[in-house]
C-alpha positions in Angstrom: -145.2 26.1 -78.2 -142.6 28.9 -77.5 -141.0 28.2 -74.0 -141.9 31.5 -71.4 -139.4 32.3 -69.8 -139.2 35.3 -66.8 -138.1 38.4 -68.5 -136.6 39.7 -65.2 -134.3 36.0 -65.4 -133.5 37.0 -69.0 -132.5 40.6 -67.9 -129.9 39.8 -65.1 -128.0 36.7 -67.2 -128.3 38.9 -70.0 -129.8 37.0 -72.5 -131.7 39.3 -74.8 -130.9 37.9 -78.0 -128.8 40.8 -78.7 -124.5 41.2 -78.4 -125.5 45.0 -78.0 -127.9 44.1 -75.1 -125.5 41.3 -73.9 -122.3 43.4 -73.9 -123.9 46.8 -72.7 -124.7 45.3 -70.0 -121.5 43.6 -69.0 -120.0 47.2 -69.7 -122.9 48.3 -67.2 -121.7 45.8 -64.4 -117.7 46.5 -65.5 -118.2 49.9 -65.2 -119.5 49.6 -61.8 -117.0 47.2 -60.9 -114.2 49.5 -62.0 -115.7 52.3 -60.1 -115.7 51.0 -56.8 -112.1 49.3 -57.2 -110.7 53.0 -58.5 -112.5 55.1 -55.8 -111.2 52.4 -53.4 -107.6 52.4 -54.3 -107.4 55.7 -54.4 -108.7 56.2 -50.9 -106.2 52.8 -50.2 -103.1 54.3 -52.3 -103.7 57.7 -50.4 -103.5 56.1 -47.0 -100.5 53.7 -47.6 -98.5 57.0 -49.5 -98.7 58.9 -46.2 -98.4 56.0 -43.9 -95.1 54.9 -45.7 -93.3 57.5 -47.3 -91.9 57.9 -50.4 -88.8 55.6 -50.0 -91.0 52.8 -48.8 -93.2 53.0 -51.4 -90.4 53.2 -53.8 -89.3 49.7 -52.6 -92.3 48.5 -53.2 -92.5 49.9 -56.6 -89.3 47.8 -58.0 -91.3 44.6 -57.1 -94.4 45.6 -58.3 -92.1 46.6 -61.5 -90.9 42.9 -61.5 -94.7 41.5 -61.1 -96.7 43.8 -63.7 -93.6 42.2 -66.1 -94.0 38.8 -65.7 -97.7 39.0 -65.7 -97.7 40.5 -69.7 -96.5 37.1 -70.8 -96.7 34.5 -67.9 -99.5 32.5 -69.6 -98.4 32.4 -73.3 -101.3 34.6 -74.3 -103.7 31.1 -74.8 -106.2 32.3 -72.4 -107.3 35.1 -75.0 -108.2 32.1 -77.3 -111.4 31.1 -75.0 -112.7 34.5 -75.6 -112.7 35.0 -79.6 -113.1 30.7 -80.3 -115.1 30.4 -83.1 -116.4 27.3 -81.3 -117.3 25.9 -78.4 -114.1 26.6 -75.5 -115.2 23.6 -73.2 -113.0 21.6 -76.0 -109.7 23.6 -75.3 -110.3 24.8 -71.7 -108.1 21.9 -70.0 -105.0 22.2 -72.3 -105.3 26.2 -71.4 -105.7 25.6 -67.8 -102.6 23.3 -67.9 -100.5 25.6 -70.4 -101.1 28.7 -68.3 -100.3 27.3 -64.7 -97.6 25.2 -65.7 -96.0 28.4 -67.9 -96.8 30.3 -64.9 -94.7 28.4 -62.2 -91.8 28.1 -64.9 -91.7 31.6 -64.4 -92.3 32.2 -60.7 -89.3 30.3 -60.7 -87.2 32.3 -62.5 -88.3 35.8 -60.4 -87.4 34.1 -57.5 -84.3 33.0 -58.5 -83.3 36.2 -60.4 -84.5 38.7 -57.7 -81.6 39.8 -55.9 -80.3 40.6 -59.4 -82.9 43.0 -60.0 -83.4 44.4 -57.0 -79.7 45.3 -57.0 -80.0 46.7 -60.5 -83.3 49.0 -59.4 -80.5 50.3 -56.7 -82.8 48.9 -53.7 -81.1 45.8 -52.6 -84.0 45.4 -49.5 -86.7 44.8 -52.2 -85.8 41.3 -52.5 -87.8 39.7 -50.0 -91.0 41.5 -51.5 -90.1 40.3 -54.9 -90.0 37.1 -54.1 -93.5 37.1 -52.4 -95.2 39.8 -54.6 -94.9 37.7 -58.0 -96.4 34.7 -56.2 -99.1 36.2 -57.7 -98.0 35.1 -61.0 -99.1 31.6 -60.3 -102.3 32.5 -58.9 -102.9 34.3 -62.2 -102.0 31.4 -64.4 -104.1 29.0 -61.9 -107.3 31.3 -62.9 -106.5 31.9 -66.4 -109.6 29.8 -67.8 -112.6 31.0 -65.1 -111.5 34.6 -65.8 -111.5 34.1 -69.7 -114.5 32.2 -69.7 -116.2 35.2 -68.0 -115.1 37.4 -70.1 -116.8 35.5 -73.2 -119.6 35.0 -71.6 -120.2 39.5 -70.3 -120.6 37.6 -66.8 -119.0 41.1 -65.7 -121.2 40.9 -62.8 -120.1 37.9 -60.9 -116.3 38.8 -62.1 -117.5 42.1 -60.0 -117.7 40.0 -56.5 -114.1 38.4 -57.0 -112.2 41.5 -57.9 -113.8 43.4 -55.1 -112.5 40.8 -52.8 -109.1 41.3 -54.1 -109.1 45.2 -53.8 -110.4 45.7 -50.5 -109.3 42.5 -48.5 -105.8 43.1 -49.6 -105.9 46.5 -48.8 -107.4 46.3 -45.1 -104.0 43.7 -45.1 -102.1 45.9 -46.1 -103.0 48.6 -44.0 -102.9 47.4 -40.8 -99.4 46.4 -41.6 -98.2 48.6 -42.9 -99.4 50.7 -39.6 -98.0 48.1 -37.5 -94.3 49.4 -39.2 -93.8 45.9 -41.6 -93.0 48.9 -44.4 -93.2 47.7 -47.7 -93.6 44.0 -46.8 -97.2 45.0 -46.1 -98.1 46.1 -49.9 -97.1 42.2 -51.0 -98.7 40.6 -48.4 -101.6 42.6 -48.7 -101.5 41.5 -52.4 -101.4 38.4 -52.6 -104.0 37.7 -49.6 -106.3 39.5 -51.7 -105.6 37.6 -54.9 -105.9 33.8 -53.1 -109.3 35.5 -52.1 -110.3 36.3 -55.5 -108.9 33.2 -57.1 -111.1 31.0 -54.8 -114.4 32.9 -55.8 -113.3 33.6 -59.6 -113.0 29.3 -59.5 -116.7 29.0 -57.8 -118.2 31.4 -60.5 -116.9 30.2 -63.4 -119.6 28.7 -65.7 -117.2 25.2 -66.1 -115.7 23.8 -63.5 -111.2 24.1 -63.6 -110.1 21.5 -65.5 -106.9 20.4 -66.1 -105.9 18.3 -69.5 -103.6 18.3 -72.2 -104.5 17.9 -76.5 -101.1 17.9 -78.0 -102.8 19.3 -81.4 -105.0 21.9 -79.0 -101.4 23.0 -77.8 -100.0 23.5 -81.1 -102.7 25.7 -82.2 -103.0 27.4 -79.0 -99.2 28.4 -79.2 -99.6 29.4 -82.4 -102.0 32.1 -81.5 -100.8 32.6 -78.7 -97.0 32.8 -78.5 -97.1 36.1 -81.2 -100.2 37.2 -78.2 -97.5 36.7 -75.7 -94.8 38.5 -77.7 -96.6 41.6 -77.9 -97.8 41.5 -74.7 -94.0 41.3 -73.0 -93.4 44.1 -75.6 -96.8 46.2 -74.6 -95.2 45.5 -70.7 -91.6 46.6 -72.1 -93.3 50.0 -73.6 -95.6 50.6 -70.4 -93.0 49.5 -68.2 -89.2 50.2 -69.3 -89.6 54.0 -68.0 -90.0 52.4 -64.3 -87.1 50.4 -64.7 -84.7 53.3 -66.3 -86.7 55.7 -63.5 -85.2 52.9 -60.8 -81.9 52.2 -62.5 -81.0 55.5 -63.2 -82.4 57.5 -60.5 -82.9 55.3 -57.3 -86.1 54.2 -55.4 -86.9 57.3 -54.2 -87.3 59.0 -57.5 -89.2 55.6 -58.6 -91.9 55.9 -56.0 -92.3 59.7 -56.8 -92.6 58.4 -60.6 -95.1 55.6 -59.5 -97.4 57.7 -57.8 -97.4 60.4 -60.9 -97.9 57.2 -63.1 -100.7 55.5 -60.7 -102.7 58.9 -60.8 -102.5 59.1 -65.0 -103.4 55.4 -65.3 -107.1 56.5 -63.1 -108.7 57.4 -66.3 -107.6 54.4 -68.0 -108.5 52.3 -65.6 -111.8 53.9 -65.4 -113.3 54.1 -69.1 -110.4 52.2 -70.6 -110.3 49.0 -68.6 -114.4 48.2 -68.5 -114.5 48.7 -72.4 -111.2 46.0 -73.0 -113.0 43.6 -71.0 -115.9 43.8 -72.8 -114.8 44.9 -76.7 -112.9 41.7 -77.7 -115.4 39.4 -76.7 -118.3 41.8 -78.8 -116.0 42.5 -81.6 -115.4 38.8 -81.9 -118.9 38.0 -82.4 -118.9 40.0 -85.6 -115.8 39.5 -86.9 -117.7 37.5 -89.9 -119.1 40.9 -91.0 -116.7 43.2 -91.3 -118.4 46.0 -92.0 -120.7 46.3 -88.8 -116.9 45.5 -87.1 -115.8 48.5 -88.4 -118.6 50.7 -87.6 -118.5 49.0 -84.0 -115.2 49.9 -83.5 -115.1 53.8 -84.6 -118.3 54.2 -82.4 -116.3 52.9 -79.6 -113.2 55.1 -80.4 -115.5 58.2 -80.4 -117.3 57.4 -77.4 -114.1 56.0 -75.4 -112.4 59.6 -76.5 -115.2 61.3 -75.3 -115.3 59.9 -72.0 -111.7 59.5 -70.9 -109.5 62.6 -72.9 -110.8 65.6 -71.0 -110.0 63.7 -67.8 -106.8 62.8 -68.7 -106.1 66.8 -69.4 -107.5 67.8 -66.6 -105.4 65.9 -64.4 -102.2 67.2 -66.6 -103.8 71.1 -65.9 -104.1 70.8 -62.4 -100.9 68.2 -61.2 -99.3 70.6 -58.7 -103.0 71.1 -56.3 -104.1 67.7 -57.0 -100.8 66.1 -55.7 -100.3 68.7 -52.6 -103.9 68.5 -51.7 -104.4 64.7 -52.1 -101.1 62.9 -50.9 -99.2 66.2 -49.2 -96.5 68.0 -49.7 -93.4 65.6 -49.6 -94.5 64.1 -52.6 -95.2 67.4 -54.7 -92.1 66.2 -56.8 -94.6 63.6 -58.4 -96.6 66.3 -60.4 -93.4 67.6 -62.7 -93.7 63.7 -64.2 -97.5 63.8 -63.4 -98.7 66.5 -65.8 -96.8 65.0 -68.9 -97.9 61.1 -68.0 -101.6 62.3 -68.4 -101.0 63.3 -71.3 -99.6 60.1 -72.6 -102.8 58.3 -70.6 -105.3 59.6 -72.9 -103.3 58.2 -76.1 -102.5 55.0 -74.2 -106.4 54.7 -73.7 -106.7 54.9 -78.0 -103.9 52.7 -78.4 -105.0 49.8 -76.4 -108.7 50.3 -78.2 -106.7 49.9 -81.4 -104.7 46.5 -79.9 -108.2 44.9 -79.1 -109.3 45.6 -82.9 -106.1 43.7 -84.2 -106.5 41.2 -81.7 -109.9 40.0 -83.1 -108.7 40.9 -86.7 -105.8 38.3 -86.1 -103.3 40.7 -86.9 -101.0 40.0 -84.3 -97.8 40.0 -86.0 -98.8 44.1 -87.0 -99.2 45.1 -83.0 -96.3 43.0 -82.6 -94.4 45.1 -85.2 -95.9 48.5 -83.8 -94.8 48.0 -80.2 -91.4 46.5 -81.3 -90.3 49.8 -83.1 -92.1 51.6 -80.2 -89.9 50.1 -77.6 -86.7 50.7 -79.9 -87.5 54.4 -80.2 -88.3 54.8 -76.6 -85.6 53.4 -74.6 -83.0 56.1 -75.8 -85.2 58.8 -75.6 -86.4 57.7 -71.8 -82.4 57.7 -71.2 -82.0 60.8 -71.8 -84.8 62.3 -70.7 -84.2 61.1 -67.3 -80.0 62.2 -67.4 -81.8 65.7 -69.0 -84.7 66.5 -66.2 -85.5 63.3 -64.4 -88.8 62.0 -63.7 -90.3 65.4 -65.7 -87.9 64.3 -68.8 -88.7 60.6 -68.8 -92.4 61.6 -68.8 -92.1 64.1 -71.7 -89.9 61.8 -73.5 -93.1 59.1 -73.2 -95.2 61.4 -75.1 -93.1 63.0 -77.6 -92.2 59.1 -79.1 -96.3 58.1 -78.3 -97.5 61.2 -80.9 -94.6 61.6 -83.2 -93.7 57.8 -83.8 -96.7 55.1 -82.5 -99.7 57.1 -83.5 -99.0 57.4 -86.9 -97.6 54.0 -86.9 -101.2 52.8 -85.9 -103.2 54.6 -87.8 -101.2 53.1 -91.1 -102.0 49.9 -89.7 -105.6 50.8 -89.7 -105.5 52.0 -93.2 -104.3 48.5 -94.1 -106.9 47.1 -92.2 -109.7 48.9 -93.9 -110.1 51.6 -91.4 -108.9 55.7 -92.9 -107.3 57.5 -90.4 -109.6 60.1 -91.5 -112.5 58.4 -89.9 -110.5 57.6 -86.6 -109.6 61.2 -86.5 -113.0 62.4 -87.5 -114.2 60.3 -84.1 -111.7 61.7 -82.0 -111.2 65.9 -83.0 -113.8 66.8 -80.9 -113.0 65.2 -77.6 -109.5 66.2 -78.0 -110.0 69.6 -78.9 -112.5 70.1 -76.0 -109.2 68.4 -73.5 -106.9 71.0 -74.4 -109.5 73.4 -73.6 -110.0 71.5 -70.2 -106.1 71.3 -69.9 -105.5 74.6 -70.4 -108.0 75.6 -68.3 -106.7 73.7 -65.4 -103.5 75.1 -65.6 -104.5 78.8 -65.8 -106.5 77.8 -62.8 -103.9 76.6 -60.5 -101.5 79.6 -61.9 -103.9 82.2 -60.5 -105.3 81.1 -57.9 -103.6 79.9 -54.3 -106.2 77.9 -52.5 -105.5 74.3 -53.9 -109.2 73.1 -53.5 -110.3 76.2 -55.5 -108.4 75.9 -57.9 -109.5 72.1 -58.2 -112.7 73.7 -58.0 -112.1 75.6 -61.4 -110.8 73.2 -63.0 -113.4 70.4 -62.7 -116.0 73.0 -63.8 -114.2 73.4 -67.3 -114.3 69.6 -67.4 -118.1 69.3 -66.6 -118.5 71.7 -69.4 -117.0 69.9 -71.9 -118.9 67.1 -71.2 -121.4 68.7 -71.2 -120.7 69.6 -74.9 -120.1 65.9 -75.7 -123.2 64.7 -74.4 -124.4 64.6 -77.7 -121.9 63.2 -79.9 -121.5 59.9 -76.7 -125.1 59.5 -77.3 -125.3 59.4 -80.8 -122.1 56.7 -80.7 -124.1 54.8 -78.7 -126.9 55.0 -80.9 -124.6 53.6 -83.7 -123.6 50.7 -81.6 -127.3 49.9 -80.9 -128.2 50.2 -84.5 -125.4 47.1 -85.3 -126.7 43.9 -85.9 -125.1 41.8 -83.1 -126.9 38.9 -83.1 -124.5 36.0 -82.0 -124.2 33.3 -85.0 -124.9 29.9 -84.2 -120.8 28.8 -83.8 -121.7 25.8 -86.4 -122.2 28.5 -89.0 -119.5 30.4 -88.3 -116.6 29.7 -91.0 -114.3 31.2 -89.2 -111.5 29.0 -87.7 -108.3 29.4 -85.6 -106.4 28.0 -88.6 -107.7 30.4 -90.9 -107.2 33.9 -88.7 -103.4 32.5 -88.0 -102.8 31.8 -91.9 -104.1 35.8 -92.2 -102.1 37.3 -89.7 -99.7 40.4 -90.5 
């Protein structure tokens, strides 16, 4: 007799039978989790901008610069094995706990020791207390490596919700009330690593295994050998995301820094929006078809038009309208931000494609080809990021970004995705539309705050063009979502599935 079971149960664990079902869901909860963290830290980062100042929050920025750099790399990259194992990940979770906290502390201990270095390099001495407290957060990262991966597998976006909550808002109420009690940018760190104990303790509770800590010497070895090449790219994907922060600092000062931090913080919105929910979902769903490549292909250019859809007329429209947003929203000491502001959206809507395309090679193996991209990437960039800040500052690093992201890494991945099976004509094909329709909202943004005075009207105008285009995309979103529905993502049992570690690593490049 077939066991009943309560459909409502089946509904909120999301067990349906289907990955669609499964994953659409956990998109659902990640969506809503992203939501609420964004709208928070806006209201947060709005707050602690005014309350501080821009040099403040420039010191600040240097050690968050140091912590968003160790953090690419600080556990080897072996925590992305739980989430695309062919097999069951009980067997490696202990040697991937151990690897990632002990790799972790290894290199809390070199920030601390290296930090008066840097913070003398970023030309804000002061910042070395905050360094050394800030990247403490590196070891609570590497403590919750395993719960957070084992989540992710298992689209359990909804309990990961609760714990990163925690981290956003408790740190923040931390940080604000010091920050108003005049501890400057001491507050910020404080702030986030209370939030992130917080979060650790409840991402340890929800975890579907209990933390364990072990170590399989063979495990290891195939762990590091996916991993390391993970961890590579990562430091690289850092280096590209990050290196303008650091020339910004070196070359320019803190002040400058916090001015480019805040333009920076305001692009990455729409990432962090649409970008971030679909990355913590998409590996985990592409993984569970990687065995049929076609239906992985399909999957992933009905996420790239649907992803493109949502996110590119947003990033424009923040590009348009970067004076009025910046004066209206943070006030007018920090109006400098929107000259590097309406550039680095620009850049956000190809970052937003770019990581879509890292995921793909990810669960394609292909790590050594990301690894190549980002390394010629970084090469190209560093000069140009140079001189554009010696040319126009924070404007010319930010132009700089995009000129080397269009002319030199998209074409670079879309040859990559040629020799993956995927024709840049069908990427493109995906994507025309929402970009075409950005421009529009771009330009319409622009033209708006060029004619018209009042800030909020202008805002006004602006986020009517981009509810029209929307509009206009409704139908093309839906009928991408129709195409991932239509896939056949019905988990296989993981004693059918052929596919080892062994073999993807023996594929790579």
């Amino acid at each position: 007799m077939k066991r009943w079971t309560n459909p409502l149960k089946r509904l909120a664990v999301g067990e349906d039978g289907t990955l669609f079902g499964r994953a659409s869901r956990a998109l659902g909860w990640s969506l809503v989790n992203t939501a609420a963290g964004r709208l928070g830290t806006l209201a947060i980062g709005i707050a602690l901008a005014r309350i501080l100042g821009p040099t403040e929050f420039g010191v600040f920025a240097v050690a968050l610069v140091a912590l968003l750099a160790v953090l690419s790399f600080n556990e080897l990259g072996v925590s992305l094995a739980i989430v695309r194992w062919p097999g069951d990940p009980r067997a490696i979770a202990p040697t991937v706990a151990t690897l990632s906290l002990v790799s972790s502390c290894a290199v809390y201990a070199g920030c601390f020791l290296a930090a008066p270095a840097f913070a003398s390099a970023m030309g804000a001495p002061s910042a070395t207390g905050v360094i050394r407290l800030l990247t403490l957060n590196v070891v609570i990262n590497g403590l919750v490596a395993v719960p957070a991966a084992l989540l992710q597998r298992g689209f359990r976006q909804d309990r990961k919700m609760l714990a990163d909550q925690v981290n956003n808002w408790g740190g923040a109420a931390v940080s604000i009330a010091l920050a108003a009690a005049g501890t400057g940018a001491m507050s910020l760190a404080v702030g986030r690593l209370a939030g992130a104990a917080a979060s650790a303790v409840l991402l340890v509770r929800a975890s579907p295994e209990p933390l364990r800590f072990g170590f399989d010497p063979a495990a290891a070895r195939r762990l590091l050998r996916f991993g390391l090449p993970l961890a590579g790219s990562s430091a690289v994907v850092f280096a590209v995301g990050g290196v303008d922060q650091l020339i910004v600092g070196h070359v320019l000062g803190p002040t400058a820094l916090g001015f480019y931090v805040l333009a920076f913080n305001l692009s990455n919105w729409p990432v962090a929006m649409f970008s971030q929910p679909v990355r913590s979902v998409a590996p985990a769903a592409f993984a569970r078809i990687q065995h049929d490549p076609p239906a992985l292909r399909r999957a992933f250019l009905s996420t790239a038009g649907l992803l493109a859809g949502l996110t590119l007329p947003v990033c424009l429209l923040l590009a348009g309208a970067a004076e009025p947003l910046v004066r209206l929203v943070y006030g007018t000491s920090w109006e400098p931000a929107a000259a590097a502001l309406l550039w680095l959206a620009v850049l956000g809507g190809l970052r937003i494609m770019f990581e879509l395309f890292y995921d793909y090679f990810v669960v394609l193996a292909r790590s050594r080809a990301v690894f190549a991209v980002q390394a010629v990437w970084l090469a190209v960039l560093v000069p140009a990021l140079v001189a554009g800040a010696r040319l126009d500052g924070i404007a010319g690093v930010a132009v700089a970004h995009v000129l080397v992201a269009a002319l030199v890494v998209l074409p670079l991945y879309l040859w990559e995705l040629r020799r993956a099976g995927v024709p840049p004509a069908r990427v493109l094909g995906r994507t025309a539309l929402p970009a075409l329709l950005a421009a529009a909202v771009g330009l319409a943004a622009w033209a708006a705050h060029t004619a018209i005075d009042l800030d909020v009207l202008a805002l006004a105008v602006a986020g009517t063009a981009a509810a029209a285009a929307f509009a206009l995309l409704f139908r093309p979103m839906r009928d991408a979502l129709r195409a991932l529905r239509a896939i056949d993502g019905r988990a296989d049992d993981p004693e059918e599935d052929r596919t080892t570690l062994e073999a993807a690593d023996a594929g790579t490049g």
